[in-house]
VOPAGU-2260 file (C-alpha; in pm, 1 decimal, decimal comma):
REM VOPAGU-2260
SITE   aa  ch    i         X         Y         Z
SITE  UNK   A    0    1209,7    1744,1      15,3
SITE  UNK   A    1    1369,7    1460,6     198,7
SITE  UNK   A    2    1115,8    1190,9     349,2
SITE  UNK   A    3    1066,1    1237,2     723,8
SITE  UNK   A    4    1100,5     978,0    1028,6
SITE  UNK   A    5     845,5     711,4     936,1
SITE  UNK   A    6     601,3     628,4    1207,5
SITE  UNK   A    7     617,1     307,0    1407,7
SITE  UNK   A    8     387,5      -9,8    1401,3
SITE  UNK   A    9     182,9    -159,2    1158,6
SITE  UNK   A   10    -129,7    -197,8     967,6
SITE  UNK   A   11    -282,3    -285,1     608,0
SITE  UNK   A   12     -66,7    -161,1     333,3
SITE  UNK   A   13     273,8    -158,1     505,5
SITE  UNK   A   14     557,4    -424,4     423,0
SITE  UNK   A   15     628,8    -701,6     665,9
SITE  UNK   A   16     975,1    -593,9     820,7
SITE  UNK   A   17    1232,7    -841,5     747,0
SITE  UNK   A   18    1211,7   -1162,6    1034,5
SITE  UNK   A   19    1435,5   -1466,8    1059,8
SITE  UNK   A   20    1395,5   -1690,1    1302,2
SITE  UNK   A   21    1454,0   -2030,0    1464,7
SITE  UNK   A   22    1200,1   -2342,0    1416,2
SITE  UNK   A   23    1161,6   -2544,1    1663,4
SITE  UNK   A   24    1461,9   -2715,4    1651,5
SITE  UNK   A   25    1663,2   -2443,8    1582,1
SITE  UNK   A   26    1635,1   -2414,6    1228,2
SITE  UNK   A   27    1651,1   -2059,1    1077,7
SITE  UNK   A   28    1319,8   -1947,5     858,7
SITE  UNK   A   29    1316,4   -1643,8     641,7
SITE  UNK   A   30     958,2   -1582,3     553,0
SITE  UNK   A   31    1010,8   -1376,9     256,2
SITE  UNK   A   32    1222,7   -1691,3     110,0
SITE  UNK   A   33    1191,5   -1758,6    -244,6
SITE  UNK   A   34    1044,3   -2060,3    -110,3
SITE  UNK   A   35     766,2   -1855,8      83,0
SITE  UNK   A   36     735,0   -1560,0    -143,5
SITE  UNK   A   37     494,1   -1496,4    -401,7
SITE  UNK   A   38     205,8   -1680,6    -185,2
SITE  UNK   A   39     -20,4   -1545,9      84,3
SITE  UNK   A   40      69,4   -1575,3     449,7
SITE  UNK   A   41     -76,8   -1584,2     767,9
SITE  UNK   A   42     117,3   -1484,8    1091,6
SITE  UNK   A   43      -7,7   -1575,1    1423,7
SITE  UNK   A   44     185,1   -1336,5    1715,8
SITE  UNK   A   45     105,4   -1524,3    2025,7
SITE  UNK   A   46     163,1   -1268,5    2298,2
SITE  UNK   A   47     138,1   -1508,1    2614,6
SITE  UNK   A   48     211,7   -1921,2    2475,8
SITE  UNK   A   49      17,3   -2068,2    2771,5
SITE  UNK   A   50    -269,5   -1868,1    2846,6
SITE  UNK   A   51    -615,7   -2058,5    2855,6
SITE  UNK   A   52    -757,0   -1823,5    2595,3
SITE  UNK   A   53    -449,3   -1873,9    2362,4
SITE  UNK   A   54    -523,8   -2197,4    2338,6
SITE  UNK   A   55    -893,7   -2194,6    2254,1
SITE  UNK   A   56    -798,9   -1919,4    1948,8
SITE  UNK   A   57    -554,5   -2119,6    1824,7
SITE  UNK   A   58    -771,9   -2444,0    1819,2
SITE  UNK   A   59   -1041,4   -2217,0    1638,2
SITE  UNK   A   60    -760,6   -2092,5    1380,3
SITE  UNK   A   61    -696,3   -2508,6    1300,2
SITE  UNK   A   62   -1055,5   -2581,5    1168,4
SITE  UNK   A   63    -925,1   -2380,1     934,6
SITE  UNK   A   64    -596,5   -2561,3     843,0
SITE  UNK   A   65    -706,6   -2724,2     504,4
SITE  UNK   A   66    -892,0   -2423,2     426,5
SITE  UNK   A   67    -599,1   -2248,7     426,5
SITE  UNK   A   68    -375,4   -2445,5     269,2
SITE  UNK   A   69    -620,0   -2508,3     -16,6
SITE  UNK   A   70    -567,6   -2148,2     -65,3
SITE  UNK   A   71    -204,1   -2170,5     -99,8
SITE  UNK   A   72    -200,9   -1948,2     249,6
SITE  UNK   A   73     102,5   -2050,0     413,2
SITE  UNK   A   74      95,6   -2005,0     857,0
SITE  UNK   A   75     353,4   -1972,3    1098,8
SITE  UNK   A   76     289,3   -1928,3    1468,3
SITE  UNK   A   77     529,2   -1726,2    1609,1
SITE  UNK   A   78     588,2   -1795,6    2010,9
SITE  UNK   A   79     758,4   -1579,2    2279,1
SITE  UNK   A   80     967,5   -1893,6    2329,0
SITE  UNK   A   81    1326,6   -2061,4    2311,7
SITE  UNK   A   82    1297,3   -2343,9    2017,9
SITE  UNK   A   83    1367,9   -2632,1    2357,3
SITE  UNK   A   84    1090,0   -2424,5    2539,6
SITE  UNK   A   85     876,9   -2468,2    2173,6
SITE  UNK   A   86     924,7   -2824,9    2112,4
SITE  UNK   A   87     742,4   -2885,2    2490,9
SITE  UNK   A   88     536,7   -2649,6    2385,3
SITE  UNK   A   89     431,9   -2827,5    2066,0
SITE  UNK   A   90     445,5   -3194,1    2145,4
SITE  UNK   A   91     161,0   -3088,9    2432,8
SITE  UNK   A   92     -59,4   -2983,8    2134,6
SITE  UNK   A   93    -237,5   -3079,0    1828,7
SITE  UNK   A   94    -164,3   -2767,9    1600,9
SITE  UNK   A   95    -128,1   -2846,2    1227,3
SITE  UNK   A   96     106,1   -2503,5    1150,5
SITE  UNK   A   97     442,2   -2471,3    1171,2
SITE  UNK   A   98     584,8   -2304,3    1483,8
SITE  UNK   A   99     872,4   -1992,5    1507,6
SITE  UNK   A  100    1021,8   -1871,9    1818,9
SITE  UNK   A  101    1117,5   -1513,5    1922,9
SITE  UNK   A  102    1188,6   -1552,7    2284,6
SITE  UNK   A  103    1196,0   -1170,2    2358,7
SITE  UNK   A  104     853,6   -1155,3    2222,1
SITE  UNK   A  105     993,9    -862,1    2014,1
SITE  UNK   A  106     799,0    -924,2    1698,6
SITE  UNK   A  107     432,0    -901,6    1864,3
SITE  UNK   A  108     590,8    -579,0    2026,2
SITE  UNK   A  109     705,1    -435,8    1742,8
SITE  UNK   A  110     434,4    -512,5    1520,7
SITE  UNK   A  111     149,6    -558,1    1714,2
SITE  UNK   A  112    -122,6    -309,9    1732,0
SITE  UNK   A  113     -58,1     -63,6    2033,7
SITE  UNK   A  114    -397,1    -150,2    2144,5
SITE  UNK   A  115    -353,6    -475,5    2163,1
SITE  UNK   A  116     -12,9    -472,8    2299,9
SITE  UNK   A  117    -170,1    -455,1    2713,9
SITE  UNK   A  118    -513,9    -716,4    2753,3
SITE  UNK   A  119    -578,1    -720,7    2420,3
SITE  UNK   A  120    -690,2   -1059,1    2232,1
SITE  UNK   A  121    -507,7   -1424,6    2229,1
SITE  UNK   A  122    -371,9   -1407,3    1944,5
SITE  UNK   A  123    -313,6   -1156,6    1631,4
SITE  UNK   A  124    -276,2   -1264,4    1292,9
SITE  UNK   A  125    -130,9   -1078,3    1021,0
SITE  UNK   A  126    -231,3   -1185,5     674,3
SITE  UNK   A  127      34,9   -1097,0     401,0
SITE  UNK   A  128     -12,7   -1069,1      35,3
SITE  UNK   A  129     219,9   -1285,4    -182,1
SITE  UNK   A  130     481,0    -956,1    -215,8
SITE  UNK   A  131     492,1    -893,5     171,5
SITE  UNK   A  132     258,1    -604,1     188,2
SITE  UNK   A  133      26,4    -661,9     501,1
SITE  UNK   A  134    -334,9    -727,8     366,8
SITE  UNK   A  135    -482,3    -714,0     715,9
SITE  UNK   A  136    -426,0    -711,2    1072,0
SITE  UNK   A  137    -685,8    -930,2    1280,6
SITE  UNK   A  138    -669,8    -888,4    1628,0
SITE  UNK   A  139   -1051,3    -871,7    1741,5
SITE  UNK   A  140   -1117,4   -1061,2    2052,9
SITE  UNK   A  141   -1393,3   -1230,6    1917,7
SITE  UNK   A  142   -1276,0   -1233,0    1540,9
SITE  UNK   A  143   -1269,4   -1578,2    1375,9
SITE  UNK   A  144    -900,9   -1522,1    1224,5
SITE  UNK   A  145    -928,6   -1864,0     975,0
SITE  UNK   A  146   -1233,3   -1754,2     858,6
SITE  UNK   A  147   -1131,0   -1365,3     790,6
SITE  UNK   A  148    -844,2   -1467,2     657,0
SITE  UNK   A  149    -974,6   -1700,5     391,5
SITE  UNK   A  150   -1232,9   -1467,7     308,4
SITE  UNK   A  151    -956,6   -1190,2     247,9
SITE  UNK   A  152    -757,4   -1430,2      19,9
SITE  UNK   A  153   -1062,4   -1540,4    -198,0
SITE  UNK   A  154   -1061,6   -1153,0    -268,2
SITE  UNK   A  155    -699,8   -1221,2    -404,1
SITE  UNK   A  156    -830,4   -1492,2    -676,4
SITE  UNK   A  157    -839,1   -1280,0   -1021,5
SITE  UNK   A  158    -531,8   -1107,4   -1003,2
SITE  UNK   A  159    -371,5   -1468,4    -882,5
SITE  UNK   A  160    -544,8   -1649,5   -1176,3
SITE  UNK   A  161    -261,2   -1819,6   -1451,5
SITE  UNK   A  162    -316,6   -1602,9   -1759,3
SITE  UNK   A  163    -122,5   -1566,2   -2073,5
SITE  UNK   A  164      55,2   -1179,6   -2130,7
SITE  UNK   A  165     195,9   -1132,1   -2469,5
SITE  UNK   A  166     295,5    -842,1   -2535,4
SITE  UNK   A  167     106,2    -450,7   -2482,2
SITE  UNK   A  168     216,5    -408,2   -2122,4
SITE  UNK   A  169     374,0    -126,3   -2025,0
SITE  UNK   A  170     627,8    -148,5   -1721,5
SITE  UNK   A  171     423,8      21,4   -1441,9
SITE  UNK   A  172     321,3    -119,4   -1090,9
SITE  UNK   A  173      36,4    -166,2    -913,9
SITE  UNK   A  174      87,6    -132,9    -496,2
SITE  UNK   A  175    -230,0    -117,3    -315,5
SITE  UNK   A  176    -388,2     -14,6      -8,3
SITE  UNK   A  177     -98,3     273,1      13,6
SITE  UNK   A  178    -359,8     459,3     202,0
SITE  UNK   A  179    -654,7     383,0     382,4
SITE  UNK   A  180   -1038,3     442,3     329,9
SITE  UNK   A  181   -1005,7     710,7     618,8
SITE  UNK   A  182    -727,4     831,5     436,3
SITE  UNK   A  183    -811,3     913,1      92,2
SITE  UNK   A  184   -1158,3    1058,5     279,3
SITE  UNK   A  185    -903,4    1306,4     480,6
SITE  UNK   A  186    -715,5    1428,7     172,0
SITE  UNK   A  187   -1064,2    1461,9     -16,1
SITE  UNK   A  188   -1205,3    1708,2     278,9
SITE  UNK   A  189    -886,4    1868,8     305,9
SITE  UNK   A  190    -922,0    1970,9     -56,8
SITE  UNK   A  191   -1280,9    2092,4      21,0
SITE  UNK   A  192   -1236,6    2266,0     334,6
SITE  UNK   A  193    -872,0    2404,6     302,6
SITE  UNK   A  194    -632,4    2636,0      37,4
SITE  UNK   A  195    -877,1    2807,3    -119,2
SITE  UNK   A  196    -648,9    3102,7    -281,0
SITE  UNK   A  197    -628,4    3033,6    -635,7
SITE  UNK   A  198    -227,4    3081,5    -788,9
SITE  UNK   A  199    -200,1    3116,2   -1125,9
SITE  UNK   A  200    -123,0    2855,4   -1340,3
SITE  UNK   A  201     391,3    2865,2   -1407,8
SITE  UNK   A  202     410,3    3032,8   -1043,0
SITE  UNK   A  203     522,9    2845,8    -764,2
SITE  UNK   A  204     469,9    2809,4    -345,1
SITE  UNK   A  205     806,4    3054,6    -274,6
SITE  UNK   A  206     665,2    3230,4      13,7
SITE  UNK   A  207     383,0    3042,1     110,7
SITE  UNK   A  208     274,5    2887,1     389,8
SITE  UNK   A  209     -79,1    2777,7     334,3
SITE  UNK   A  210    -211,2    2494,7      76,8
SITE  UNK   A  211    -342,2    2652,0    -237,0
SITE  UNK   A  212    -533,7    2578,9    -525,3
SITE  UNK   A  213    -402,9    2576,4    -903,2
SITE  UNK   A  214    -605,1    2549,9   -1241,0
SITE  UNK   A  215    -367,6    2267,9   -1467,5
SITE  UNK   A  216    -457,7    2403,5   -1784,4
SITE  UNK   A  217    -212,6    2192,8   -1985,1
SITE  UNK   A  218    -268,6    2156,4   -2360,0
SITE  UNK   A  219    -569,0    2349,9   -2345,6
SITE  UNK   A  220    -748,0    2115,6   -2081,8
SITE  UNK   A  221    -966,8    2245,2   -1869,1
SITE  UNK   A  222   -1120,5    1994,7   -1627,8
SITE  UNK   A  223    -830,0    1968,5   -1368,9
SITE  UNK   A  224    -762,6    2187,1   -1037,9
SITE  UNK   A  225    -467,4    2096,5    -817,9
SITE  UNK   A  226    -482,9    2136,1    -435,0
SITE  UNK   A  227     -99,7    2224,2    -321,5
SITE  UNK   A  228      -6,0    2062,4     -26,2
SITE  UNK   A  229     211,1    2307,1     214,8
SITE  UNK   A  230      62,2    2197,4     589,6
SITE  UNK   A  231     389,9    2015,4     770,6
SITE  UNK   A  232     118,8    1759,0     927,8
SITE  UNK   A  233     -12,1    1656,0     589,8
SITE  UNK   A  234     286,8    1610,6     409,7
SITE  UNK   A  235     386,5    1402,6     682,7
SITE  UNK   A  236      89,8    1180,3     638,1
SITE  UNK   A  237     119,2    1154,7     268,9
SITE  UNK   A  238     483,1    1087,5     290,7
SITE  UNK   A  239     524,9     802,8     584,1
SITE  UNK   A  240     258,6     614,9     337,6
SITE  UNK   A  241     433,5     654,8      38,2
SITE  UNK   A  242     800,5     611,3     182,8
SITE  UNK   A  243     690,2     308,2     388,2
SITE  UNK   A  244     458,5     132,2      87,7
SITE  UNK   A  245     564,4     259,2    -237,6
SITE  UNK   A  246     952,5     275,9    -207,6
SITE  UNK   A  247    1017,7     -83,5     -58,9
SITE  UNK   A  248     849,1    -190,7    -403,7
SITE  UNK   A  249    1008,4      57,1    -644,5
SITE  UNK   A  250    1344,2     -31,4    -491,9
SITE  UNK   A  251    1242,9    -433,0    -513,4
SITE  UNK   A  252    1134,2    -410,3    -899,2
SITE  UNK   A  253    1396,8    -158,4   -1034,5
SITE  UNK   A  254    1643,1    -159,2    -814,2
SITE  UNK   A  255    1652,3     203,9    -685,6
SITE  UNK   A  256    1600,4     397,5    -386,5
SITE  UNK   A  257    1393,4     699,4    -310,3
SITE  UNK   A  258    1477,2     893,0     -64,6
SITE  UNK   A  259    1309,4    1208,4    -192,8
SITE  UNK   A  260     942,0    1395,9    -313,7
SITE  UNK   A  261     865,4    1685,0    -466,9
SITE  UNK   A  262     558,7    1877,5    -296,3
SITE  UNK   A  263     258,9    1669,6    -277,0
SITE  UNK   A  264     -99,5    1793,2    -467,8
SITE  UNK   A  265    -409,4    1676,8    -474,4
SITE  UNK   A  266    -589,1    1638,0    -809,2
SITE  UNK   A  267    -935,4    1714,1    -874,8
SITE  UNK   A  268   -1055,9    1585,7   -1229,4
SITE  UNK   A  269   -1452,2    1653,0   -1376,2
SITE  UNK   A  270   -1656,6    1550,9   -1603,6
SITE  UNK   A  271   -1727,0    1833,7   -1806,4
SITE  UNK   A  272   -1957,1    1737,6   -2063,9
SITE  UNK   A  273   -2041,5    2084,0   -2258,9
SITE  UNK   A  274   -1721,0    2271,2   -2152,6
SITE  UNK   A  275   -1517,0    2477,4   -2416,6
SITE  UNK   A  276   -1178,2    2331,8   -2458,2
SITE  UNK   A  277    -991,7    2028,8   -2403,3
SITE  UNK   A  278   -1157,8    1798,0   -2131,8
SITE  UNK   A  279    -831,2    1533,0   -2049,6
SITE  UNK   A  280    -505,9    1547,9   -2200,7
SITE  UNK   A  281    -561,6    1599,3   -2597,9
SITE  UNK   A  282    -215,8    1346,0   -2585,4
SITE  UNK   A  283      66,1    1205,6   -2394,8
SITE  UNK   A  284     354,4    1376,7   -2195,8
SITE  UNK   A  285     637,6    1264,4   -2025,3
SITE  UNK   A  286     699,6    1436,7   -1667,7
SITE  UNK   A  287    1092,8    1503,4   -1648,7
SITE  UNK   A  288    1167,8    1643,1   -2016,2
SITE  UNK   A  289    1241,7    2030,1   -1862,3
SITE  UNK   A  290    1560,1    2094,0   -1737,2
SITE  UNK   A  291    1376,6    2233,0   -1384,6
SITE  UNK   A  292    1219,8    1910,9   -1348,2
SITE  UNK   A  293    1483,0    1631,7   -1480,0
SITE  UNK   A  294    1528,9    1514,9   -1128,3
SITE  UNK   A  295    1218,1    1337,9   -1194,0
SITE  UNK   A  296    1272,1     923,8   -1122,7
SITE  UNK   A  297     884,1     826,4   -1062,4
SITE  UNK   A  298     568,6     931,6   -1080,0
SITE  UNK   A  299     282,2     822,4    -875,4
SITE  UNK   A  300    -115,6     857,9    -859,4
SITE  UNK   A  301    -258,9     714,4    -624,7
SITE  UNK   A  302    -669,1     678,0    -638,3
SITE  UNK   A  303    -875,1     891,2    -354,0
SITE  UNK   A  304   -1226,3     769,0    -532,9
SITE  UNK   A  305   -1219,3     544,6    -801,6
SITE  UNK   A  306   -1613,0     398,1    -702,5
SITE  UNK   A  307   -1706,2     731,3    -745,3
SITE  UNK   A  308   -1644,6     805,1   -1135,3
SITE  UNK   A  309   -1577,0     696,1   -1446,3
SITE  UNK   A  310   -1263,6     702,9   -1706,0
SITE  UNK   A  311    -930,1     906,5   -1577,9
SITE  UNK   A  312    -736,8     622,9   -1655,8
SITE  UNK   A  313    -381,7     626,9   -1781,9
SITE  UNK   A  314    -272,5     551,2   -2131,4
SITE  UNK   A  315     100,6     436,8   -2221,2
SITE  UNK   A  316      67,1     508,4   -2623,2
SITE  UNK   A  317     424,8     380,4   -2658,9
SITE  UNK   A  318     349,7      27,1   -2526,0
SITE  UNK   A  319     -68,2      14,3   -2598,4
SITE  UNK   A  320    -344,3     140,8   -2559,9
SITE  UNK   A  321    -476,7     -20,9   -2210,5
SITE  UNK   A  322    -569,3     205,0   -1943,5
SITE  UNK   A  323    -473,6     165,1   -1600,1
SITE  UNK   A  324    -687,6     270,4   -1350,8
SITE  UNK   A  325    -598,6     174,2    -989,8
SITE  UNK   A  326    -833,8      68,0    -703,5
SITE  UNK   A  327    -945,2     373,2    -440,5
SITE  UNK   A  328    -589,0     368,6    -219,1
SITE  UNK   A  329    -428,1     179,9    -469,4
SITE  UNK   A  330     -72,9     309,1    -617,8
SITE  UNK   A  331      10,3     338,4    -999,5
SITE  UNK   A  332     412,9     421,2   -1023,9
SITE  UNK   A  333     571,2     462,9   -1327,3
SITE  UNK   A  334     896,5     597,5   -1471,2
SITE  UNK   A  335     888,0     989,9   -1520,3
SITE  UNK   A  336    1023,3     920,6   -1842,5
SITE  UNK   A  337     736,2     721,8   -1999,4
SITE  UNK   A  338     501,3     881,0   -2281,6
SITE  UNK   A  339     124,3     897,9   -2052,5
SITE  UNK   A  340    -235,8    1026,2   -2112,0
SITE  UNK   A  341    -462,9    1127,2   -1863,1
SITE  UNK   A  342    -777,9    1003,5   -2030,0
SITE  UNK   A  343   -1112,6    1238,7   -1960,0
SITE  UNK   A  344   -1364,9    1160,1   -1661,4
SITE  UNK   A  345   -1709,0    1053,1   -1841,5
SITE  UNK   A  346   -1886,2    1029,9   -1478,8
SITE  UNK   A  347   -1872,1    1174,6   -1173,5
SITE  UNK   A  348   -1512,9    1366,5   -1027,2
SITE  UNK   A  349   -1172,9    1219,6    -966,8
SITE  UNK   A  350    -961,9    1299,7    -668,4
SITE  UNK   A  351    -584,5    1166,5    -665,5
SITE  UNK   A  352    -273,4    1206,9    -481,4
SITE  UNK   A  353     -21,7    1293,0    -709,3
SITE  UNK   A  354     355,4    1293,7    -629,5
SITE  UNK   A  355     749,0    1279,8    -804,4
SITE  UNK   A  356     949,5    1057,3    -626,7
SITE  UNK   A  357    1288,9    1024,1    -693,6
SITE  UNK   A  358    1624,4     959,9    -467,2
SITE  UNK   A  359    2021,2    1086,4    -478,1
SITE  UNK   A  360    2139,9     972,2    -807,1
């Protein structure tokens, strides 16, 4: 299948759109510069430059200022003004960011959330995680952006921590928040309230139009069930997040574009204690060995539950023995070609979203 027509606006998870534009004196910024990347930053969108209430957000936002920057946060107020209209603008104020103009106010329209887009709050900040992917949106009326924001970053501090990697690590990425808490809820009740006709395990969908259920009895396991997504409005869902999160990321790290998914499932993994058989994957696989399935580029699992259980990680025996287990909406994507276990669940049950990704070459 070929992606479909991604939906407009945005919201956590998605990647900043590309935006250069003029300082105030006419200087162009990138923000994804190498001199901005790989930091958090925060976005102001000022829809109107001169209301009263503008002005009172933005004076909250600068108690923030060291704050911030003692984060490494980076901020940019972006005005829906010329850069001669912004330097009046600015010289009338004490404001301790750095100021961008879009005269046409086209950014705050384009990004902006709809709700916000007619009397909605002074200002709305966008906080962006050091690759670009939108960490949040704040646009409350009464929301203390500075403070949110920091608070958000702070969250950031572990996986930004200098550290030493020698060695072990297989090449696989991490892109979270590719769906939402509402989200990976849906996809979880679809799997309990929809397709439940049971196919058996080698036959396909030719035919169907309803999701269905499959046992995955591979090497002998038995503690997997895979919900087969068919339903047009699902696969939508599934596939503006993954197109619009996922592939700006795969395409950034190696270089290659996917245009194209295979049908989405649903996997259910449980803990079965006492079961007969194999409970997880007695070793690794790769995913595009078979001639019917050598289109494979990527695979990618994202996590529907991870609070909710333990173990299910993946193993990549040919690089170590670390197993990666991604955050509830978080994204693990790795080559189709790489050796991986699916190691058992020891608590509780696993949902994931579970998709091959791959483009025209």
């Amino acid at each position: 299948m070929t992606r479909p027509d991604s939906v407009s606006g945005i919201a956590a998870g998605d990647v900043l759109p590309s935006f250069v534009g003029p300082d105030i004196n006419g200087t162009l910024i990138n923000l994804d510069s190498d001199a901005l990347a790989g930091r958090p930053r925060l976005l102001v969108l000022l829809p109107d430059a001169n209301a009263p209430a503008t002005q009172a957000a933005l004076s909250d936002l600068a108690a923030w200022a060291d704050r911030l920057a003692g984060l490494d946060v980076r901020v940019f107020v972006i005005v829906p003004l010329t850069p001669p209209q912004a330097k009046v603008w600015v010289a009338a104020r004490s404001l301790p960011f750095p100021v961008l103009c879009d005269p046409a106010n086209a950014v705050f329209k384009r990004l902006a959330p709809p709700a916000t887009q007619s009397q909605g709050p002074a200002i709305v900040s966008l906080l962006l995680r050091p690759n670009c992917h939108v960490m949040a949106v704040l646009a409350g009326e009464t929301e203390d952006h500075g403070d949110v924001a920091c608070a958000y970053v702070e969250t950031l501090a572990p996986e930004r921590q200098h550290r030493i990697v020698s060695g072990g690590t297989a090449p696989v990425l991490f892109v979270p928040d590719v769906f939402s808490a509402e989200d990976c809820q849906r996809l979880m009740t679809i799997f309990a309230l929809e397709g439940h006709d049971y196919v058996e395990p080698g036959h396909g969908a030719q035919g169907r139009t309803t999701d269905y259920k499959m046992r995955i009895p591979d090497y002998g396991r038995n503690d997997r069930v895979d919900h087969w997504v068919i339903k047009a409005e699902t696969t939508k869902l599934i596939a503006d997040r993954l197109f619009s999160r996922v592939a700006p990321v795969v395409r950034q790290a190696f270089h290659y574009q996917l245009t194209r998914h295979e049908r989405f499932r649903i996997g259910r993994y449980q803990a079965l204690d006492s079961a007969p058989g194999i409970v997880g994957a007695a070793h690794g696989h790769r995913d595009n060995t078979e001639k019917q399935v050598a289109h494979r580029r990527f695979a990618c699992s994202v996590a529907l539950n991870a609070e909710a259980h333990d173990g299910g990680g993946l193993v990549f025996p040919e690089f170590s023995g670390a197993e990666y287990t991604p955050r509830t909406g978080e994204a693990l994507v790795f080559s189709s070609s790489i050796l991986h276990q699916v190691m058992p669940v020891t608590r509780g049950t696993r949902f994931v979203l579970l998709s091959f990704l791959f483009g025209e070459t």
